[in-house]
Backbone as ProteinMPNN parsed JSONL, in Angstrom:
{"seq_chain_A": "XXXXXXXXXXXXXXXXXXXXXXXXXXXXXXXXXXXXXXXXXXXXXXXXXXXXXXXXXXXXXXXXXXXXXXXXXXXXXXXXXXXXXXXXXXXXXXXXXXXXXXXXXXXXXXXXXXXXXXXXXXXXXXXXXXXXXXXXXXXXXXXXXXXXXXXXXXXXXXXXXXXXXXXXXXXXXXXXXXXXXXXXXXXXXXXXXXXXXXXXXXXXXX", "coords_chain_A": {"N_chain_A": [[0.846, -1.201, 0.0], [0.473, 2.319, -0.97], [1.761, 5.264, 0.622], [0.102, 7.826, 1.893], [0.969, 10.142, 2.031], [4.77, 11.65, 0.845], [7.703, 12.219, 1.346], [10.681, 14.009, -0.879], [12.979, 14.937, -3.209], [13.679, 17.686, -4.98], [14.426, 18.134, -7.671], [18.123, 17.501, -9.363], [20.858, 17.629, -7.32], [24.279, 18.735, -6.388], [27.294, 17.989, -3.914], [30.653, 18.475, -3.323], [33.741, 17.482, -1.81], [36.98, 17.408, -0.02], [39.017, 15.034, 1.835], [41.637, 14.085, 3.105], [43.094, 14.317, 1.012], [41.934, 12.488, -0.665], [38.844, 12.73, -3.14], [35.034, 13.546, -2.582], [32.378, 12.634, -4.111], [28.793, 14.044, -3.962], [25.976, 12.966, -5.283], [22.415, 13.738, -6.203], [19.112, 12.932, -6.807], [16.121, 12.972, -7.428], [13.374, 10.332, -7.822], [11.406, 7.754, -9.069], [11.419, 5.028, -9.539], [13.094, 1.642, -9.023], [14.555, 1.106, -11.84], [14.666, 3.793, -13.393], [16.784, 4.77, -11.553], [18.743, 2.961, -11.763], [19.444, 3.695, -14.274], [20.122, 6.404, -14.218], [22.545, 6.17, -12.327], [24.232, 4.71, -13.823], [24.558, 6.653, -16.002], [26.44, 8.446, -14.281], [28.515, 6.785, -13.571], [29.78, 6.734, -16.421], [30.335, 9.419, -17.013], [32.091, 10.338, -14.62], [33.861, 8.354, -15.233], [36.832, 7.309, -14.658], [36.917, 7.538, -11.938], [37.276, 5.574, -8.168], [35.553, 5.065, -7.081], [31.546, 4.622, -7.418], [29.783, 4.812, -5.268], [26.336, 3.976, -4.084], [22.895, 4.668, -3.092], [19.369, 4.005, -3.081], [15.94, 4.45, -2.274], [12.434, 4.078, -3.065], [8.988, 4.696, -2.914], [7.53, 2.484, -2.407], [8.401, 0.816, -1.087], [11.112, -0.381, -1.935], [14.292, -0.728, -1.928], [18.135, -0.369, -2.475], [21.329, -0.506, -2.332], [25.173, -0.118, -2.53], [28.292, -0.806, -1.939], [30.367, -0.711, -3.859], [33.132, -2.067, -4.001], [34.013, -0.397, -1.583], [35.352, -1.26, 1.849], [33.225, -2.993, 3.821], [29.734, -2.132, 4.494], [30.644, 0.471, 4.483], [29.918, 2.738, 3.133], [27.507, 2.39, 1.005], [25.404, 1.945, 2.851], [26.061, 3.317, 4.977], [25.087, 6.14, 2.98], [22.522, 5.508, 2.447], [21.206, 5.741, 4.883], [21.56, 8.057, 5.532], [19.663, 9.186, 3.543], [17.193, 8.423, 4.831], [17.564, 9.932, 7.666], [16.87, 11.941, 6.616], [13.913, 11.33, 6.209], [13.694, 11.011, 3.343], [11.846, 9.65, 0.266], [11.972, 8.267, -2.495], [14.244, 8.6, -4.063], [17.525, 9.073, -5.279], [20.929, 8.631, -4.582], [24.202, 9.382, -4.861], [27.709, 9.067, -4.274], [30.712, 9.478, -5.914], [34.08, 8.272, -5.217], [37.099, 9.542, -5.634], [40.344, 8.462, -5.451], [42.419, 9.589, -2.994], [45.495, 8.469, -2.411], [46.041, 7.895, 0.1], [44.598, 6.049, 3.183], [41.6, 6.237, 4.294], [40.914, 4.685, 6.831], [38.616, 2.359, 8.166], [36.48, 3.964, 9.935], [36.927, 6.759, 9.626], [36.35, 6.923, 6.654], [33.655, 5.243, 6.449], [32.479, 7.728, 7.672], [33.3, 10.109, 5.631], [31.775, 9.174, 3.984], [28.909, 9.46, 4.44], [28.785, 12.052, 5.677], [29.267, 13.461, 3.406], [27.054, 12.484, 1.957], [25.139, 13.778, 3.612], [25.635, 16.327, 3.544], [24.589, 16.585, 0.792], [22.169, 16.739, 1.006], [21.087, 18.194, 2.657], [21.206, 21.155, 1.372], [19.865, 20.36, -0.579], [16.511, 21.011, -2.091], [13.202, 20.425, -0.559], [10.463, 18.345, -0.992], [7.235, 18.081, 0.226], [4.84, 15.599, -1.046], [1.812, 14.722, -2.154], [-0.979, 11.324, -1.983], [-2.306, 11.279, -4.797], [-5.509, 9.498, -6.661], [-6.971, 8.874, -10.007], [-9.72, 9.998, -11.213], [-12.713, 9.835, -13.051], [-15.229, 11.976, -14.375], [-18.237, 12.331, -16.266], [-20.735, 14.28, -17.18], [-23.62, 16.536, -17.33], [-24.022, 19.456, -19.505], [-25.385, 21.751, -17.595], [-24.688, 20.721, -15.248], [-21.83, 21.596, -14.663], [-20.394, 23.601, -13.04], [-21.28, 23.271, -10.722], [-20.165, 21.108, -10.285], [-17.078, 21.46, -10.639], [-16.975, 23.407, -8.396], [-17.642, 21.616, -6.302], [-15.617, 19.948, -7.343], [-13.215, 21.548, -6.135], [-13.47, 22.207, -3.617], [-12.746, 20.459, -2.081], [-10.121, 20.328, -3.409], [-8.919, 19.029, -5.548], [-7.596, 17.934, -8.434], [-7.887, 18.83, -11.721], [-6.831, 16.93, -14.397], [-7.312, 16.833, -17.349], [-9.543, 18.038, -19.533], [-12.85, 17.479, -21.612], [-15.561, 18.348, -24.311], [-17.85, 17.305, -25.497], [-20.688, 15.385, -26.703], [-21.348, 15.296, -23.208], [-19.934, 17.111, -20.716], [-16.482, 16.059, -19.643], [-14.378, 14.895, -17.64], [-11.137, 14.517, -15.78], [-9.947, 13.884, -12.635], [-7.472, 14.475, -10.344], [-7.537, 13.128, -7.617], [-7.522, 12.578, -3.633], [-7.524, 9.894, -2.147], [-8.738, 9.185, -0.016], [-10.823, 10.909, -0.209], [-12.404, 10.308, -2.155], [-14.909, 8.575, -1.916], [-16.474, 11.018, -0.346], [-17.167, 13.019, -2.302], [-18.244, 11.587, -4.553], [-20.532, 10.741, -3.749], [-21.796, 13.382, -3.165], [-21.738, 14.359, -5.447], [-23.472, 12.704, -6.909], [-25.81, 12.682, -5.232], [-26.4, 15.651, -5.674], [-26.969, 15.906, -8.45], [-29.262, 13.688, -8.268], [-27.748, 11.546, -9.67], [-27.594, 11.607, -12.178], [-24.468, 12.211, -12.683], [-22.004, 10.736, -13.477], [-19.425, 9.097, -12.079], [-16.338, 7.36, -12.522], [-13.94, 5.646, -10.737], [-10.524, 5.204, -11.259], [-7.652, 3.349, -12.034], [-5.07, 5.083, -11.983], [-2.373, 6.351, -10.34], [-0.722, 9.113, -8.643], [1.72, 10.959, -7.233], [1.334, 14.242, -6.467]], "CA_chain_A": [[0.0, 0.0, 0.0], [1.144, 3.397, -1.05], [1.741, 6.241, 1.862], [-0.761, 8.99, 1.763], [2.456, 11.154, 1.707], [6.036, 11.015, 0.597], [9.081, 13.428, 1.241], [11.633, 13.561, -1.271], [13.957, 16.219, -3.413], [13.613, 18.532, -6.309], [15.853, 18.079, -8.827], [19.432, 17.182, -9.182], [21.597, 18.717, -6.673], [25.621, 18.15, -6.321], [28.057, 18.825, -2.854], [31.809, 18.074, -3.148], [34.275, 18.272, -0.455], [38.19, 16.493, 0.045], [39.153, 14.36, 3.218], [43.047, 13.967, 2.91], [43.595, 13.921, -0.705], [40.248, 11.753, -1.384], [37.482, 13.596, -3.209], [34.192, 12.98, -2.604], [31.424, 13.689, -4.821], [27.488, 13.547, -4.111], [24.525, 13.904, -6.322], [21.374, 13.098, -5.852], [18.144, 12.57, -8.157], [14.297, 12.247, -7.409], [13.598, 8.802, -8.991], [9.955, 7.037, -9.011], [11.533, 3.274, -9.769], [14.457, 1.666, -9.511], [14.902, 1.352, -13.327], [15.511, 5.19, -13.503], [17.44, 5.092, -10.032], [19.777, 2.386, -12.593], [20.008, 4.706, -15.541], [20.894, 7.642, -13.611], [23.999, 5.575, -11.799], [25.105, 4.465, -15.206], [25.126, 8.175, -16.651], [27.507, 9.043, -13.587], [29.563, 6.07, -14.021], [30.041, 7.187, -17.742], [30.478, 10.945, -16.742], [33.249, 10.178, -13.638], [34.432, 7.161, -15.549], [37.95, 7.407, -13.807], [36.637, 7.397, -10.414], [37.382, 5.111, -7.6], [33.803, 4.078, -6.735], [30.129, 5.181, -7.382], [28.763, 3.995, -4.433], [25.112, 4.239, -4.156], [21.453, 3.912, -2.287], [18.006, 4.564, -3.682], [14.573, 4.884, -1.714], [11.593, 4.455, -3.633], [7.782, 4.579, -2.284], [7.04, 1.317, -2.557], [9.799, -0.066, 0.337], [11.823, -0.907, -2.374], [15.548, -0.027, -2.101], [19.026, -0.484, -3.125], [22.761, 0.26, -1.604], [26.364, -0.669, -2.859], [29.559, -0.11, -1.448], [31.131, -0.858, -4.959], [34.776, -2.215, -3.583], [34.955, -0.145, -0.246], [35.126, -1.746, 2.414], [31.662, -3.854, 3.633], [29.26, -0.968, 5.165], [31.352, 1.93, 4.827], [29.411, 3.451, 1.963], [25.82, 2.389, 0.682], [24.95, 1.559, 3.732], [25.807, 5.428, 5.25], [24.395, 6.831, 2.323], [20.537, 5.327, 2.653], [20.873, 6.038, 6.636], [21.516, 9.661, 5.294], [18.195, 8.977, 3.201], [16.319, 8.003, 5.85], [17.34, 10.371, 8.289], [16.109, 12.989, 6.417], [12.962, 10.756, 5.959], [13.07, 11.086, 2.413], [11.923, 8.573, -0.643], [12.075, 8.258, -4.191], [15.53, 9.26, -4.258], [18.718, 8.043, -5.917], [21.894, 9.547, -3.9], [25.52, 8.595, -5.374], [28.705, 9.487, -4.004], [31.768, 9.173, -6.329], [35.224, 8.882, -4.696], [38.216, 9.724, -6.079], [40.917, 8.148, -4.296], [43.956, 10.386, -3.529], [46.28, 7.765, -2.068], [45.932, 7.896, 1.912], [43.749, 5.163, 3.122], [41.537, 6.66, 5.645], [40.192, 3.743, 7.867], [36.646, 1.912, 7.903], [35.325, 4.549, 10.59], [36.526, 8.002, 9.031], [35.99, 6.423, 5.704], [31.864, 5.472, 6.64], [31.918, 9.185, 8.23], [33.403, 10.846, 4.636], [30.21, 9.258, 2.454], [27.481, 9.944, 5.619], [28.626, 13.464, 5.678], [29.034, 13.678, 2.001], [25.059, 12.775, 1.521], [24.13, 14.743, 4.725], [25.421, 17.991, 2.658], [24.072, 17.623, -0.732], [20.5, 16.529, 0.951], [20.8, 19.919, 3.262], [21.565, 21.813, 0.171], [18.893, 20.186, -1.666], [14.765, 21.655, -1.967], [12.943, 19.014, -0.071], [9.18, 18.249, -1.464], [6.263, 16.674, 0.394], [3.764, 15.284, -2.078], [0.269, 14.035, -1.14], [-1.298, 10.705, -2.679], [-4.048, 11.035, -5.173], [-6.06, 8.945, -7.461], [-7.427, 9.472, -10.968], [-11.124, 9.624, -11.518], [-13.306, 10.269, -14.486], [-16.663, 12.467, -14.45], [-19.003, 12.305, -17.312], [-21.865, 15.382, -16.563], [-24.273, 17.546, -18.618], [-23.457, 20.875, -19.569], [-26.055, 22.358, -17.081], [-23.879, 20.652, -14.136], [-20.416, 21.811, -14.334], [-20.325, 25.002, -12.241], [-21.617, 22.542, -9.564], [-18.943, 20.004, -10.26], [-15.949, 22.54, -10.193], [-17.036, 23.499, -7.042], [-17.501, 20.726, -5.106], [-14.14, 18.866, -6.523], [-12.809, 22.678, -5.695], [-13.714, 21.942, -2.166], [-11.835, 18.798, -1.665], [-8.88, 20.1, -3.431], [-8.893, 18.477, -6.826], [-6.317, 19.056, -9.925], [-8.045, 18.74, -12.852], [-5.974, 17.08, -15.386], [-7.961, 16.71, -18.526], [-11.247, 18.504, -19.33], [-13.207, 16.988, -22.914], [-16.191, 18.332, -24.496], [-18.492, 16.712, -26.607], [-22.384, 15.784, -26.353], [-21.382, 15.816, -22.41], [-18.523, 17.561, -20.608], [-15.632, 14.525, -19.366], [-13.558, 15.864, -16.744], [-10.052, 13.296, -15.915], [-9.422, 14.812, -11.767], [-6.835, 13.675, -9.783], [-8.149, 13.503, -5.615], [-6.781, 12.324, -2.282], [-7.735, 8.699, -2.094], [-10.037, 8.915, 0.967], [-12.051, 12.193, -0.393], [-13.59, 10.143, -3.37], [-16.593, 8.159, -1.683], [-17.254, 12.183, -0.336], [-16.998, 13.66, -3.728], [-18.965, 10.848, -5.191], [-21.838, 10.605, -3.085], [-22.172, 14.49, -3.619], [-22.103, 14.535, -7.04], [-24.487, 12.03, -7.514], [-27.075, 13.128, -4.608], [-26.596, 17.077, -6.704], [-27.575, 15.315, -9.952], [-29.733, 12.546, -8.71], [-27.57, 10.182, -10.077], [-27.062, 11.873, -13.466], [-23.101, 12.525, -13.153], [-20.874, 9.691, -13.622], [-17.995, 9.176, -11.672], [-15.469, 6.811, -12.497], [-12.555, 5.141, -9.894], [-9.385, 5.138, -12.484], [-6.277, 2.699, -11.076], [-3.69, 5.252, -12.084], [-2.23, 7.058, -9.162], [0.295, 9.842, -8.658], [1.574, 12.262, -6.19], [1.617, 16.279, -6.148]], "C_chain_A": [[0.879, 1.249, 0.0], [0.935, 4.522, 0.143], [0.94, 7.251, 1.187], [0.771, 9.715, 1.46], [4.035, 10.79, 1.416], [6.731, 12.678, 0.83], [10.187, 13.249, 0.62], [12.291, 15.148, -2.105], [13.585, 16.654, -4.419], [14.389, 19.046, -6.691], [17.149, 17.82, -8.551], [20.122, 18.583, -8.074], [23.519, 17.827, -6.615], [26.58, 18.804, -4.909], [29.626, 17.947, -3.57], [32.667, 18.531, -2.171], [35.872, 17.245, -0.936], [38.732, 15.897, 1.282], [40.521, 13.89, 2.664], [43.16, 13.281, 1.88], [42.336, 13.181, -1.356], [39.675, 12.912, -1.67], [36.244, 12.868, -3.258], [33.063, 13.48, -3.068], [30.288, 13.157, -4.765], [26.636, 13.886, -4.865], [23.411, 12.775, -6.491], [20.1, 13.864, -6.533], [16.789, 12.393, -7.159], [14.112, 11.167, -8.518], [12.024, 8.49, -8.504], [10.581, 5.535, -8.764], [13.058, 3.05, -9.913], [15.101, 1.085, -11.036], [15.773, 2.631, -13.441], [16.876, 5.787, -12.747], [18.747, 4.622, -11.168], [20.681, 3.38, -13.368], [20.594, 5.371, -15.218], [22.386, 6.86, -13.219], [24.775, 5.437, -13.352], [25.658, 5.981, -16.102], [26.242, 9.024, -15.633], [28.595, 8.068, -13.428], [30.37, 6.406, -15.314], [30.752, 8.78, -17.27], [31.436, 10.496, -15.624], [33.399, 8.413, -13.745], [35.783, 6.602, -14.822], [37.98, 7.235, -12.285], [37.305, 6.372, -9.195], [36.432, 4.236, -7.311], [32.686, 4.976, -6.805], [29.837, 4.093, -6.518], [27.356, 4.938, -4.168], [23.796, 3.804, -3.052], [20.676, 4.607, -2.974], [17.071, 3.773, -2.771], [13.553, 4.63, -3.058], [10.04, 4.018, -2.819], [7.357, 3.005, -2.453], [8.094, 0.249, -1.671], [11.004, -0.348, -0.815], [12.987, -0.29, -2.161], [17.058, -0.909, -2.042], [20.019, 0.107, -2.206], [24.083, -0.927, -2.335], [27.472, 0.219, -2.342], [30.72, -0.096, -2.715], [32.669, -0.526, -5.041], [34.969, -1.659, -2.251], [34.322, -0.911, 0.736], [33.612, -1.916, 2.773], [31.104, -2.173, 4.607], [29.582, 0.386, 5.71], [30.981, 2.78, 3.767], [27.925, 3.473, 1.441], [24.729, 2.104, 1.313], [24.211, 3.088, 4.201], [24.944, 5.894, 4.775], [22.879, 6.804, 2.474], [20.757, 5.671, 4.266], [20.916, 7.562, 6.411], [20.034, 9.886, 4.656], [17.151, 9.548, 4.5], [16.713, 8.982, 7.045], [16.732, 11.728, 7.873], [14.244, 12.025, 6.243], [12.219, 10.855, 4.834], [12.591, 9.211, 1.485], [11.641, 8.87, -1.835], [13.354, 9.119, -4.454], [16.646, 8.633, -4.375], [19.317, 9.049, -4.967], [23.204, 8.881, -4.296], [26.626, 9.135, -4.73], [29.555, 8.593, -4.831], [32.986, 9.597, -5.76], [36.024, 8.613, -5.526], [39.245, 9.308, -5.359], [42.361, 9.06, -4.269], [45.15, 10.015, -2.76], [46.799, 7.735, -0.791], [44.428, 6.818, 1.74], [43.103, 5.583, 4.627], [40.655, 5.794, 6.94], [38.684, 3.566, 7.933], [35.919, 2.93, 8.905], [35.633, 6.124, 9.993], [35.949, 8.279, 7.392], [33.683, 6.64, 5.591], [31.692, 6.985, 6.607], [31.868, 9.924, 6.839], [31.888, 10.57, 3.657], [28.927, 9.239, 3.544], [27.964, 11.338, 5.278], [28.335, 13.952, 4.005], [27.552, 14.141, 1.511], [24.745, 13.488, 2.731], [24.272, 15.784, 3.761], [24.576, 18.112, 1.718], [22.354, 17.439, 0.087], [19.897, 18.03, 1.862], [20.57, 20.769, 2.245], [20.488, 21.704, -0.521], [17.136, 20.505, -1.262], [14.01, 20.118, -1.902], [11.424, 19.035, -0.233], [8.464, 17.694, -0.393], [5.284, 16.726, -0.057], [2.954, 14.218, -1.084], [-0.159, 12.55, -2.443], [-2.764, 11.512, -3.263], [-4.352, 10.019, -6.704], [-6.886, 9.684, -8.508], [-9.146, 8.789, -10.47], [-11.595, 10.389, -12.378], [-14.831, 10.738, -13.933], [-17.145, 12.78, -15.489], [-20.323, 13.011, -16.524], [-22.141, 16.226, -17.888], [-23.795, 18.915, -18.121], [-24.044, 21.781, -18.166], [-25.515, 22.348, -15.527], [-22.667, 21.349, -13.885], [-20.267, 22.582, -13.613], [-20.136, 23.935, -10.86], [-20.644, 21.794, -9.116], [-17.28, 20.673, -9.955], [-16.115, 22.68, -9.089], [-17.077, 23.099, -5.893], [-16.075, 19.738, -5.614], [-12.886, 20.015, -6.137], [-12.539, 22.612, -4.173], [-12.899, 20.901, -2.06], [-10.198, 18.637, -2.51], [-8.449, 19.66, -4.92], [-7.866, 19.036, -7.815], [-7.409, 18.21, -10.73], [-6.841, 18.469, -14.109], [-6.482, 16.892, -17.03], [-9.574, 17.066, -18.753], [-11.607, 18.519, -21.255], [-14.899, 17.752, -23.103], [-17.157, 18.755, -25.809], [-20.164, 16.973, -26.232], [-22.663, 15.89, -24.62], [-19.948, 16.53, -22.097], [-18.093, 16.099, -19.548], [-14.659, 15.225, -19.1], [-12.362, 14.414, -16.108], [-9.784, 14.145, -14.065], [-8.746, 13.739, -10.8], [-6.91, 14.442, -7.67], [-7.249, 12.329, -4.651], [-7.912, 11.149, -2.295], [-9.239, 8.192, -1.447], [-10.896, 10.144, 0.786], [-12.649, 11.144, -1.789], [-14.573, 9.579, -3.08], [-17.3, 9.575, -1.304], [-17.31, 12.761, -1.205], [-18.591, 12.835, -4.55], [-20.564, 10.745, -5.077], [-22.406, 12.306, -3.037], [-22.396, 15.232, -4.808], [-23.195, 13.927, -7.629], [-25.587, 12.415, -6.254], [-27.312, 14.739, -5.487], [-27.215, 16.568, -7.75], [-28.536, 13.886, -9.918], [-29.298, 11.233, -9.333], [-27.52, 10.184, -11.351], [-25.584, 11.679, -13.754], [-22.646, 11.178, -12.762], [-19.961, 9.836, -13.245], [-17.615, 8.018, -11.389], [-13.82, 6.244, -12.146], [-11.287, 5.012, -11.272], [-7.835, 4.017, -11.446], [-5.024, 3.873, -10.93], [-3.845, 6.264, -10.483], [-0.968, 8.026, -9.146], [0.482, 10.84, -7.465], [1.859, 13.588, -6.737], [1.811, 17.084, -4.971]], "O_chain_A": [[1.849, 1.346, 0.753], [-0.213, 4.592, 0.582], [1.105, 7.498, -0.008], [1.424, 9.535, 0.432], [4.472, 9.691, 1.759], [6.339, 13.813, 0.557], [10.966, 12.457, 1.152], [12.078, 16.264, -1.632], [12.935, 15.81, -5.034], [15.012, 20.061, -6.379], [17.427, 17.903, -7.354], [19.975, 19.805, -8.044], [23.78, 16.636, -6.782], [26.616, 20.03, -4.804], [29.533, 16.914, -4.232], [32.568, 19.647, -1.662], [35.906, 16.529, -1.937], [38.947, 16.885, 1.984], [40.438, 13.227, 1.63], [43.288, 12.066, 1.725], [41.916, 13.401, -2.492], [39.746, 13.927, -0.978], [36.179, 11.771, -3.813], [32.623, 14.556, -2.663], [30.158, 12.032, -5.248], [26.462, 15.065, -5.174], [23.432, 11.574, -6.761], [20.051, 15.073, -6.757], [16.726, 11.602, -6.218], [14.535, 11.129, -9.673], [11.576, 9.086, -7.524], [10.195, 4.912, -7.775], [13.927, 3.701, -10.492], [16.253, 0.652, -11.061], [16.997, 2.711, -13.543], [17.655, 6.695, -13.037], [19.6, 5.443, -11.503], [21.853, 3.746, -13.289], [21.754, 5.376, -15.63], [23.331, 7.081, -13.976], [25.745, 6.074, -13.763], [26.74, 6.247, -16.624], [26.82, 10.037, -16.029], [29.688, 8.548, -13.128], [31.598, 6.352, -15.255], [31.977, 8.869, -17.356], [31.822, 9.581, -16.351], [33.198, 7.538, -12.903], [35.762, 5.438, -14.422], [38.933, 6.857, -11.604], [38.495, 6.477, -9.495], [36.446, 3.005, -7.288], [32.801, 6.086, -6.285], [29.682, 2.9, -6.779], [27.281, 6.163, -4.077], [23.793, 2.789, -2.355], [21.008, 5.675, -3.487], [17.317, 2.598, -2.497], [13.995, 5.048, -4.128], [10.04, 2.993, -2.137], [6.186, 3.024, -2.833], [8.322, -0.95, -1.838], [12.062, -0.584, -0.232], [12.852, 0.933, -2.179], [17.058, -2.049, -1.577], [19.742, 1.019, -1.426], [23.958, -2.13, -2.565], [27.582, 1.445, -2.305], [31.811, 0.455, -2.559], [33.308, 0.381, -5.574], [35.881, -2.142, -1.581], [33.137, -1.243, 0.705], [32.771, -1.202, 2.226], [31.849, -1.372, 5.173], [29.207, 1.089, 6.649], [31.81, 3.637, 3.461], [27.249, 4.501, 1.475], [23.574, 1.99, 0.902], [23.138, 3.682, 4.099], [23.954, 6.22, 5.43], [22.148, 7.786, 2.594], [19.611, 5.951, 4.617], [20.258, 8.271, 7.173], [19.271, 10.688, 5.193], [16.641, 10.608, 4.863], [15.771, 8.795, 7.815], [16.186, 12.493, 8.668], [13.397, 12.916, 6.172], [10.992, 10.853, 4.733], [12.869, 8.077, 1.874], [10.981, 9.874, -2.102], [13.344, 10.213, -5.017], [16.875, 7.658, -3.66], [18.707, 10.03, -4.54], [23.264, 7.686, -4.009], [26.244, 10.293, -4.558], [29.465, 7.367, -4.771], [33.259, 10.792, -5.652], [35.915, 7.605, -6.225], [39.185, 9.863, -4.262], [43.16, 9.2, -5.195], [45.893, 10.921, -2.382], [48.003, 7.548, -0.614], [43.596, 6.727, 0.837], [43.643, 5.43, 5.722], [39.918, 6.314, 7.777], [37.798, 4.409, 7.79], [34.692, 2.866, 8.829], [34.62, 6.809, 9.856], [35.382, 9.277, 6.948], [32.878, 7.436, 5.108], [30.969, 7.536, 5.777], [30.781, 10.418, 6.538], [31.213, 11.331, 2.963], [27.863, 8.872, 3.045], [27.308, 11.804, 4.347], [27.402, 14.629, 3.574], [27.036, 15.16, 1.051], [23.578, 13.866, 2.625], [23.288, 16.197, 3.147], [23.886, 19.108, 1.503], [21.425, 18.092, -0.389], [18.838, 18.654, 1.794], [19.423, 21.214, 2.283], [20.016, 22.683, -1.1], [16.673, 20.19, -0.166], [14.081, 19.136, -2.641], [10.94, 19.89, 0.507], [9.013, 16.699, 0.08], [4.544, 17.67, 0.22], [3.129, 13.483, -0.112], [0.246, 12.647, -3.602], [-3.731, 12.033, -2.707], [-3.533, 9.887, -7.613], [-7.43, 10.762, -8.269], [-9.571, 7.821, -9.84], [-11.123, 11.503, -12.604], [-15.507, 10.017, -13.199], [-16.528, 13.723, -15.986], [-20.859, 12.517, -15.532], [-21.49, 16.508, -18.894], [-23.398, 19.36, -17.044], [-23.208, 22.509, -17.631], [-25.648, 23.267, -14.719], [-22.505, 21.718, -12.722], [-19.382, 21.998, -12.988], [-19.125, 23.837, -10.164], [-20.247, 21.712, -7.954], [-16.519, 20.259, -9.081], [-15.328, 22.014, -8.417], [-16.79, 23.635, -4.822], [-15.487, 18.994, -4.829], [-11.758, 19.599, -5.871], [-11.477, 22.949, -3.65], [-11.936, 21.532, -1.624], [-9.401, 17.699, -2.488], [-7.406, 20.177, -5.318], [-7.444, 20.183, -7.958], [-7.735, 17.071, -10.398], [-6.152, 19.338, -14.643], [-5.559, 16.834, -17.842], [-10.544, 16.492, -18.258], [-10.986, 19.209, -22.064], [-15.554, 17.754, -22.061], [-17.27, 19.693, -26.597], [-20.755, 17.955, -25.786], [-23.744, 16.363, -24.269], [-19.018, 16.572, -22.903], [-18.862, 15.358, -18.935], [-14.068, 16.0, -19.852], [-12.888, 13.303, -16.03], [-9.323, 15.27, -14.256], [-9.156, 12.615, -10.509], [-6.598, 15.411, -6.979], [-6.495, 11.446, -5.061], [-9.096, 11.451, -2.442], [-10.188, 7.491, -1.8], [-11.708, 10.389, 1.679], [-13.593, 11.686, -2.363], [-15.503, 9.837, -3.845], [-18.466, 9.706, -1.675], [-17.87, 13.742, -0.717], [-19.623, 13.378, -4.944], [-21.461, 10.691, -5.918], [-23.618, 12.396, -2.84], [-22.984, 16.278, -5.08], [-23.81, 14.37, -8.599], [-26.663, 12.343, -6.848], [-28.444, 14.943, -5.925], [-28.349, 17.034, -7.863], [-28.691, 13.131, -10.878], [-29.965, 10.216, -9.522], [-27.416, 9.108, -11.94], [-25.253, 11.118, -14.798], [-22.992, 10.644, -11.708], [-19.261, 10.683, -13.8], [-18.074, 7.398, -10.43], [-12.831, 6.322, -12.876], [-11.734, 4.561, -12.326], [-7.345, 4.249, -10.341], [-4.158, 3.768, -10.061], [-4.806, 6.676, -9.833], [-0.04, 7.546, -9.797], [-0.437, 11.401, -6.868], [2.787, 13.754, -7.529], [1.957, 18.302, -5.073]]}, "name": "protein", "num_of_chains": 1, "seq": "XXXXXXXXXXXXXXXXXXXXXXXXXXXXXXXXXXXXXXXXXXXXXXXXXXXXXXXXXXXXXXXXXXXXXXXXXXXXXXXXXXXXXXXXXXXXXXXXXXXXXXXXXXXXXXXXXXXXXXXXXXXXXXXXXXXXXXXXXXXXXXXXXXXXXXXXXXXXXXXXXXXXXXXXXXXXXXXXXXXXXXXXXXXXXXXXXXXXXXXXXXXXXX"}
């Protein structure tokens, strides 16, 4: 089951910093799935091809998630990084740190600390969203309704994402999960049971 709410980032952001001769570079992505979470890693593998390690974690709403320490030592990297996630209590978020190694080896506990602090910065740095769940639904209504219909899915908040009209007007609105039996049951007691409103599976947040 999807969370009524999610907290996560807007848009790419990047911090870099150096810990005796290492550089360490973060950047971090809003992602939906880990498909995209993939792609993205691969376009910064390609782009800091030379590197040392892209180590990585990704979050996504659906529990699913991901971490690699890719070569450094066991839990000194993709581990950090999603605990940096998660203490901001975000999700749907890729976060990468690429190190550069600059030939000092700085031990498994200042090591962990360099890619925890790393993602603490860029996620400070970065514009932090919280999006609400809602579900699509379809209303099919005569011309003589709409005023009515605007107004009551006005009341409850509604985005309108597609508005059609033919021999009736066919309205596409995307609502908060647990407002559509009150929506529904007010649309159809207003119209008797004229307006049509149709549950849709797709779902998205805003």
């Amino acid at each position: 089951m999807l969370p009524e709410q999610i907290k996560t980032v807007k848009g790419l952001h990047e911090f870099s910093f150096k810990e005796k001769g290492s550089e360490f570079i973060a950047i971090v992505y809003p992602v939906d799935n880990g498909e995209t979470a993939l792609n993205h890693l691969n376009e910064i593998r390609k782009k800091y091809y030379n590197a040392s390690h892209h180590c990585f974690a990704y979050k996504i709403k659906t529990e699913e998630f991901k971490y690699s320490d890719d070569g450094e030592p066991n839990g000194t990297a993709g581990l950090r990084i999603l605990n940096a996630i998660e203490h901001f209590d975000l999700t749907d978020v890729l976060l990468i740190v690429v190190r550069y190694f600059g030939g000092t080896r700085l031990g498994v506990g200042p090591l962990g600390k360099a890619y925890y602090n790393a993602s603490i910065e860029v996620l400070e740095k970065s514009e932090i969203l919280t999006k609400t769940l809602f579900q699509l639904i379809e209303i099919e209504v005569d011309f003589n309704f709409i005023s009515q219909v605007h107004r009551i899915i006005n009341q409850f908040s509604a985005i309108i994402s597609d508005s059609q009209f033919t021999t009736k007007a066919n309205f596409k609105c995307f609502v908060k999960p647990n407002d559509f039996a009150s929506i529904n049951i007010e649309l159809t007691n207003l119209s008797k049971g004229q307006i049509l409103v149709t549950p849709k599976p797709a779902l998205g947040y805003f």
